[in-house]
Structures are given as C-alpha cells and as structure tokens.
C-alpha positions in Angstrom: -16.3 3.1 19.8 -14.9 5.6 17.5 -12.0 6.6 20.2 -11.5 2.5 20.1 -11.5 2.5 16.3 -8.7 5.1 16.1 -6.7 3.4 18.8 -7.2 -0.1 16.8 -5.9 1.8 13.7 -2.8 2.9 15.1 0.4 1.1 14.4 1.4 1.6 18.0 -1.1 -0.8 18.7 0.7 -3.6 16.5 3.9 -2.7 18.3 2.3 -3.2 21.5 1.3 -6.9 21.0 5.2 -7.4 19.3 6.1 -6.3 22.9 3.6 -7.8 25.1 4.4 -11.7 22.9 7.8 -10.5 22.8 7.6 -10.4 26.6 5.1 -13.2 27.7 4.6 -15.0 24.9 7.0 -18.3 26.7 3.9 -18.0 29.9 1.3 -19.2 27.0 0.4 -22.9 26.8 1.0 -24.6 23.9 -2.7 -25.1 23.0 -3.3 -21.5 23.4 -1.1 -20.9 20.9 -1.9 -23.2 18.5 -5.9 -21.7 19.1 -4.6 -18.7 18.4 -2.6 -19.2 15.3 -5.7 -21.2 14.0 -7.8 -18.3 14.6 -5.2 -16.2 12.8 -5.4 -18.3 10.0 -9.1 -18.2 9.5 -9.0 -14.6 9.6 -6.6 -15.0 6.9 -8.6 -17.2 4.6 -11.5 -14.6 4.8 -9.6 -12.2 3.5 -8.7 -13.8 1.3 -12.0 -14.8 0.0 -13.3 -11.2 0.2 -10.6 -9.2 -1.6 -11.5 -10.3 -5.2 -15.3 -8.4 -4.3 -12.9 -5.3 -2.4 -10.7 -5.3 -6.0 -12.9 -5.3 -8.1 -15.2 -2.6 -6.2 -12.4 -0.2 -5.6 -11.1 -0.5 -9.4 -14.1 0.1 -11.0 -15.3 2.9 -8.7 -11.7 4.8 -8.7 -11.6 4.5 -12.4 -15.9 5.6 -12.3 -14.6 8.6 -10.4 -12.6 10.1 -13.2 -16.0 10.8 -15.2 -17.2 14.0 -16.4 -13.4 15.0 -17.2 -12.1 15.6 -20.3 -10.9 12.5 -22.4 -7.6 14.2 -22.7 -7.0 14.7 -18.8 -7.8 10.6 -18.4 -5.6 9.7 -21.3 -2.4 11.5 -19.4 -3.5 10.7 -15.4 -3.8 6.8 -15.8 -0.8 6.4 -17.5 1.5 8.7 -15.5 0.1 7.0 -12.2 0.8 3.9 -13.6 4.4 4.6 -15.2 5.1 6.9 -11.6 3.9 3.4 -9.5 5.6 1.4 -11.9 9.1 3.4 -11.5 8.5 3.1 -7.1 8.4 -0.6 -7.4 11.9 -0.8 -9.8 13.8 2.0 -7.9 13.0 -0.1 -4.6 14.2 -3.3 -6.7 17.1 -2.1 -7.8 18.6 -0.7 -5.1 17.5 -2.7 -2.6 18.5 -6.8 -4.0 22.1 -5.6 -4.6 22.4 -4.6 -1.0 21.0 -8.1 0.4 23.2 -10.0 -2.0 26.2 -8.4 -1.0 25.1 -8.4 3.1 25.7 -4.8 3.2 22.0 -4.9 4.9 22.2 -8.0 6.9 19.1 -9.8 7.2 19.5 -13.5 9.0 17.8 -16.5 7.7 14.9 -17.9 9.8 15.2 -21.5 10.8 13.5 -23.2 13.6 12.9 -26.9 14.8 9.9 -25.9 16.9 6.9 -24.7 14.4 4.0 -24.3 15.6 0.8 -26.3 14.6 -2.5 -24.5 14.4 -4.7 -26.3 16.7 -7.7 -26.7 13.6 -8.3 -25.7 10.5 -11.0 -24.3 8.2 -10.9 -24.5 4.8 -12.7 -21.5 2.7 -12.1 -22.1 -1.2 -11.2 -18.7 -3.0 -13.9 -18.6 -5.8 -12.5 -15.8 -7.8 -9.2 -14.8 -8.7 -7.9 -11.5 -7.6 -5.9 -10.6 -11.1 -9.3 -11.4 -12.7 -10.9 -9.0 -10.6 -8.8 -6.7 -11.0 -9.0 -7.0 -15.1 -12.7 -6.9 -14.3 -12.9 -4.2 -12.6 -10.8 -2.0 -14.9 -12.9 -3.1 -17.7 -16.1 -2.3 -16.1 -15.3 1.1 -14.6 -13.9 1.9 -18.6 -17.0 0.9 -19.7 -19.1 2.9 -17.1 -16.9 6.2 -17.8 -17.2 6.3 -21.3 -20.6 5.2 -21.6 -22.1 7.3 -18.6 -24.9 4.8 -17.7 -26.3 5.5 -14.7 -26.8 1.8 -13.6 -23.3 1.2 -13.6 -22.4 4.6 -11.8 -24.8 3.5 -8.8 -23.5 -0.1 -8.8 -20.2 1.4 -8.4 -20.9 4.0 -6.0 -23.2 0.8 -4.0 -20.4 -1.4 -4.2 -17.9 0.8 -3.0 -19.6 1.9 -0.2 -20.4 -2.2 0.7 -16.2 -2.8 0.4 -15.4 -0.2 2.9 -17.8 -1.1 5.3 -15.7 -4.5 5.2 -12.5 -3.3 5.5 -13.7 -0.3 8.2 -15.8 -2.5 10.1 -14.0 -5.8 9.4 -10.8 -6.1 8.7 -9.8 -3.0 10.7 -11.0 -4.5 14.1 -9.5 -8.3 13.0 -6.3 -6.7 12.0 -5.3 -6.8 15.7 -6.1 -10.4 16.3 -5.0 -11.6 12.5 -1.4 -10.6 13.6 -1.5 -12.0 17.2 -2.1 -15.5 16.2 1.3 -15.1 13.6 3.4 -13.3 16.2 2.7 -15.8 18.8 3.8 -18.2 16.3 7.4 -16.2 15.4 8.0 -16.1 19.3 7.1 -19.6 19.4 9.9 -20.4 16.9 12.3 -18.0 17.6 12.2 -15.6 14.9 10.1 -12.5 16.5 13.2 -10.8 18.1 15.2 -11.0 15.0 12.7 -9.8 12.7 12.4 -6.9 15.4 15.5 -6.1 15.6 17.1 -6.5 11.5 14.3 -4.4 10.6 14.3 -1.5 12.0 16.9 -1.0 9.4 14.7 -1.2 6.6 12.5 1.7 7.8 15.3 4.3 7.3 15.5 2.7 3.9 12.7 3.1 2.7 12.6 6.8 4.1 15.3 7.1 2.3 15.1 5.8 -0.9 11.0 7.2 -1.5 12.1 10.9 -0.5 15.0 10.6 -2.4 13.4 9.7 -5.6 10.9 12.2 -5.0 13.7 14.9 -4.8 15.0 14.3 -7.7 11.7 14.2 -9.8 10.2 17.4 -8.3 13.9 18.8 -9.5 13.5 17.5 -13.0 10.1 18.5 -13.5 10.4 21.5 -11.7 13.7 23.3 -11.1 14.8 26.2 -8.8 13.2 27.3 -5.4 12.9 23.6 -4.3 13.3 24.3 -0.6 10.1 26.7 -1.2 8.0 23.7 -2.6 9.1 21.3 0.2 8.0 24.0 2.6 4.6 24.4 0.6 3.9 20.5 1.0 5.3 20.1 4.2 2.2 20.7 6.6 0.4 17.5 4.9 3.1 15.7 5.4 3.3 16.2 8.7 -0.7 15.4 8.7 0.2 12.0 6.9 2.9 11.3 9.5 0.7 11.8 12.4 -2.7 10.4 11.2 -1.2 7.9 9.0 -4.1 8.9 6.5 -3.6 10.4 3.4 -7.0 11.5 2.7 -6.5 13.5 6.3 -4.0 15.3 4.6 -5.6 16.1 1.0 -6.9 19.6 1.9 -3.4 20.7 3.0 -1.7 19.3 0.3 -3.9 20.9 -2.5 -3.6 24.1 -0.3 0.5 23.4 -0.9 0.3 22.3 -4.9 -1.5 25.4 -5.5 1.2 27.6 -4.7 4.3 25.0 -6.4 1.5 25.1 -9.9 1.5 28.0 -12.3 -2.1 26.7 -13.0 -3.6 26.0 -9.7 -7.1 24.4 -10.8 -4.4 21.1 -11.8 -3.7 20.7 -8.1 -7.8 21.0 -7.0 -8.3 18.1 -9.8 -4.8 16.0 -9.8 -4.5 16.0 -5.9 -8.2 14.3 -5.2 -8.2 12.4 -8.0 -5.0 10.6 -7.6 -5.0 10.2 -3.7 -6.1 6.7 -3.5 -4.3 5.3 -6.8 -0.9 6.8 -6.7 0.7 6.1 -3.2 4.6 6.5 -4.0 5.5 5.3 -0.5 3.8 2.3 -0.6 5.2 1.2 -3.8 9.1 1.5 -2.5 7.6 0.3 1.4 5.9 -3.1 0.3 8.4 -4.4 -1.9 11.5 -3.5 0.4 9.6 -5.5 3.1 9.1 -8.0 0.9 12.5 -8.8 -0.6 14.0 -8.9 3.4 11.3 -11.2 3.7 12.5 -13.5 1.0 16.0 -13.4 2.2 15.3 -14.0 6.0 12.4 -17.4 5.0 15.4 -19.0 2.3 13.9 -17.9 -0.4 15.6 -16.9 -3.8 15.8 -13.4 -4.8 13.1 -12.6 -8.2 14.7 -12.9 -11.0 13.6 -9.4 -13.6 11.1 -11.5 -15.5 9.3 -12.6 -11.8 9.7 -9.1 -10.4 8.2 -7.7 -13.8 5.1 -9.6 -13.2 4.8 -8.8 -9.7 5.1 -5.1 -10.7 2.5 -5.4 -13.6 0.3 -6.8 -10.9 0.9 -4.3 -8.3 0.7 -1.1 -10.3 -3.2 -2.1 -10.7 -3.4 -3.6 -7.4 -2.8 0.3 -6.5 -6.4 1.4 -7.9 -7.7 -0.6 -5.1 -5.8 0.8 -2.1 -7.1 0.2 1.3 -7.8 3.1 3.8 -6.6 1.5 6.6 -3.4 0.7 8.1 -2.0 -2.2 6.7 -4.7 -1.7 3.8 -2.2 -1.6 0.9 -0.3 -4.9 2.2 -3.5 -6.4 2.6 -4.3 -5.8 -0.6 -0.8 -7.3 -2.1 -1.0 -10.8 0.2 -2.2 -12.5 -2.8 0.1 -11.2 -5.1 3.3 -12.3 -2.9 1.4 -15.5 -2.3 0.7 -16.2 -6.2 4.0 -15.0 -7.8 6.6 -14.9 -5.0 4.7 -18.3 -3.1 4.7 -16.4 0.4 3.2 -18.8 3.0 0.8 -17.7 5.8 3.6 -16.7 8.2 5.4 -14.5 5.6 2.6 -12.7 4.7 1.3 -11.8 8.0 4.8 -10.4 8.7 4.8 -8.4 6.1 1.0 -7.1 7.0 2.7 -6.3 10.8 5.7 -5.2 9.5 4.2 -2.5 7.2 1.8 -1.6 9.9 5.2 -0.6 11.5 6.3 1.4 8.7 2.5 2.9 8.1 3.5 6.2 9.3 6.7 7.1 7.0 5.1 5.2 4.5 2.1 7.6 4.3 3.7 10.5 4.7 5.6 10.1 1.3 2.6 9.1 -0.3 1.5 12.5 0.8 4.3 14.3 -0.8 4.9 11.9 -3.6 0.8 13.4 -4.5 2.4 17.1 -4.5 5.0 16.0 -6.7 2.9 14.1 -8.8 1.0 17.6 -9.5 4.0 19.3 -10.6 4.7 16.7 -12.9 1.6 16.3 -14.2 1.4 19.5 -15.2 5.0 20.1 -16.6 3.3 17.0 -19.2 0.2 18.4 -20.1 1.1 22.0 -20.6 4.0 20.0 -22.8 1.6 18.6 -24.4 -1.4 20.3 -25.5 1.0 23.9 -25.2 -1.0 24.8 -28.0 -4.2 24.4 -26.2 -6.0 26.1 -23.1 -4.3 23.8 -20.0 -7.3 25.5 -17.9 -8.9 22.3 -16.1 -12.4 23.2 -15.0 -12.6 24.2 -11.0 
C-alpha cells in the first residue's frame, strides 16, 4: 500500500492517463464516458463540501503552531509571508496577461459541438463558505496563540490530524479517478491534445519567472557571493524536484540557510515554520495556469480590481496548503470558481495541469523558503538592530 500511495502521488501517474485517454480514449462507449465524467463530478462536489472543515483546520493549526514565540517574531513572519505570497501572485499577473493579450504565448480557444453529458448527477449542497472558513480559522488560531488555552491547542492539533487523514487517505487516492472522468471529457470534445501540447509552454514560464524573482530578492536582501548561496540551497531543491515534497526537503534546506545567515538559529525557526504557508512556486504556478485557462475557455482576462480579490483570497488560502500533489490547486478550486466563475471542466484542468507542473513548482517553493530566511533576517536585524536578534534554538 505505501509503495501504491507514492506511485498514486506521482505526477507521472496523471501523465500516464493524459496518454493512455489521449490514445484510447475514441475505443470508449459513450456511456462509459458519460459514467465516468459523472463519477468525476461527484468526486468533485465532495471536495468541495469538505474543504471549508480542511481550511479552517489547517489555518487555525498553522497559525496555533507559531505559539510559544516571541510576539515580535509573529508580528514580522505573517506579514512578510503574506506581502512575499502576495508579490508571487502580481509578478505572475503582470507578466504573464500582457503576453496572452499580445499572442506572444499562443494559447487557442476551446470550442466543441460534441460536450459530453455526465450520465447522473448528485447534488451535495456546500454548507459553509470557504472565505468564511478561512476568516474563521485565522481568528480562532489568533485567539488560541495569544490566549494559550489548552482546549483550543488540542482541538487544533485533533483537527488537523482529522484533515490530513482526508486529504492522505482521500483525496490522494481519488485524485487519480477525479481527473480521468474530466480528461475523458476533453478527449471527447477535442480539447485534450491542445491543452497538451500549448502548455508545455507555460512550464518553462513559470520556471522562469519564480527563479527569476527569487534571484533578484536574495540579491537585494543579500548581495555578493550569490553563486555560494544557490550552491548552499541547492541539494533541497533537488530533494523538492524529485519527491515533489517540500517537507522532504526541510532538513536540507535549513542545513543550507544556516550557512547563507549570519544568525543561524533564524533558519532552524523561519525554515519550519514557514514551510507549509509560504510556497513561492505555487503562487506564480497556479495563477499562470489559471489565466491560460481563461484565455483558452473564452473567458475575459481579470481586470486589477478582480485579480486583487482573488489575490487577497489566495494569500490566506496559502495557510492551508495541501501536502499532496495537486494539494495547493485543490485548495484554490473554489476561489477560481467563486471570483473567476471556472466551471467543473476548467477546474479539473487546472488540478491535472498543476499536477504536471508539481515537480518545478515545488522545487522553487523549496528555494523560495531559503530566500525567505535571508530576507527575513535582513528585516528583523533592521529592525530591532538595537536589540538581541538571537531567536531561541
């Protein structure tokens, strides 16, 4: 079973069933598609219906986890993971919409004349909404830290151990069969070969763009001997690439941020701390996927105000990353759905699609959590220069 997990996890597997639809999916009968697309979509709808209870758990216990650390520590790490999130989503915004405007990245439009029906349908109400869990959440886990009562430390701790257990032993085995249904449904109408093929494109993109960024912050923060840093972080990088886990990599890359920190308790606390909520990749990954998306279904470009909100929403959406691949996407489907109105199809691509991109994505949110320790402490010691900038081992 575990072997079976880790083979589930992989994003090879997603590429398999693009090839094997991509390849037989005309020898299917119509009925067994539209079986399987309905199937898809109940998978969908209970995900949907559990992801307030995964929000919420996640926030509250991420934010939970911060306790026992100074109040001046917490009052510079939330902020500068959200404002560093924040900054992922507008460089992948305004570099990528100019360039499907223009064409320079061609993405076709989608059109088809023969969409495929799911053959039933089962209708599961949401009964909570995920940016009130969310606010929840937050709330509760500020509430918790500050006030240090131990029955809201052991719900959090409990409920967070009940939300992975859902996306470990649920979601990560019905990943597999939540995309088949939608890819049998592209093949069906004729979009699966040119979504394969226009976005292979993307992935150098966002390669591009996320280490690119990165560069340029670790030489801001920290000038001189960058090649030396790089080197430092690159082993967990390479852990990230090949595991597609960050958490895999976490021992490397405080072993790394050690040696780029003049104070190297700030990597031991900074690296740990951060790994789940600041994932740098993800934040130029998701929305790249998502704007080809738009441009591929017909839809409009975001305007600033609409891509504001959907920022706003995702920069908290990251305190409740997912540790699976695909987890982060996941987590996003009802954002797209709520402010962008992504339909079923356009969501589950972007879930495969990521899955795709899972491995480059990760390993920059590997290094993007080395260079998050440089910058943190270039802030701090600006700061409080005045004060000890020891953090307790």
């Amino acid at each position: 079973m575990p072997s079976l997990k880790r083979f589930l996890n992989l994003p090879t597997f997603v590429l398999l069933l693009f090839a094997l639809v991509f390849l037989f999916g005309n020898h299917l009968s119509l009925e067994m598609k539209a079986n399987l697309y309905a199937v898809s979509l109940l998978l969908k709808s209970l995900i949907v219906f559990v992801l307030p209870f995964i929000i919420f758990s996640f926030v509250m216990n991420g934010i939970m986890n911060l306790e026992g650390e100074s109040f001046k520590i917490i009052l510079i790490l939330i902020p500068l993971v959200c404002l560093s999130n924040f900054c992922g989503f507008w460089i992948a915004y305004i570099f990528t919409t100019p360039l499907l405007k223009t064409g320079v990245i061609t993405i076709s439009q989608l059109s088809s004349q023969l969409a495929l029906k799911e053959a039933w349908h089962v209708n599961i109400p949401q009964l909570v909404r995920n940016d009130f869990a969310m606010l929840a959440g937050v709330f509760v886990g500020i509430v918790g830290c500050y006030s240090r009562m131990p029955c809201i430390k052991n719900a959090s701790i409990y409920l967070s151990k009940i939300a992975n257990i859902i996306l470990k032993r649920g979601i990560c085995y019905a990943l597999p069969l939540f995309v088949l249904g939608f890819i049998v449904k592209m093949k069906h109408e004729g979009s699966l070969a040119l979504i394969v093929r226009e976005y292979s494109i993307l992935l150098a993109m966002v390669a591009l763009l996320a280490y690119g960024y990165m560069f340029l912050v670790m030489s801001i923060a920290s000038p001189g001997n960058i090649i030396g840093k790089v080197k430092n972080l690159l082993s967990g990088v390479i852990v990230g690439l090949c595991s597609m886990s960050s958490a895999a990599a976490i021992a490397l890359t405080i072993q790394g941020s050690e040696k780029n920190l003049k104070n190297p308790n700030i990597a031991r606390f900074v690296v740990p701390a951060t790994a789940n909520m600041h994932l740098l990749g993800d934040c130029f990954a998701i929305p790249i996927i998502g704007l080809a998306l738009m441009v591929s279904f017909g839809y409009e470009l975001p305007s600033l105000g609409k891509y504001l909100v959907f920022s706003l929403q995702g920069v908290i959406a990251k305190f409740a990353a997912a540790g699976i691949p695909g987890g982060s996407a996941i987590i996003f489907v009802p954002i797209f759905e709520q402010v962008f109105g992504f339909n079923s199809v356009m969501l589950t691509a972007m879930t495969a699609i990521y899955v795709l991109f899972d491995p480059i994505a990760t390993s920059s949110n590997v290094f993007g959590h080395g260079v998050f320790a440089i910058l943190f402490e270039k802030v701090y010691t600006k700061i409080f220069k005045n004060k000890s900038t020891k953090l307790a081992k």
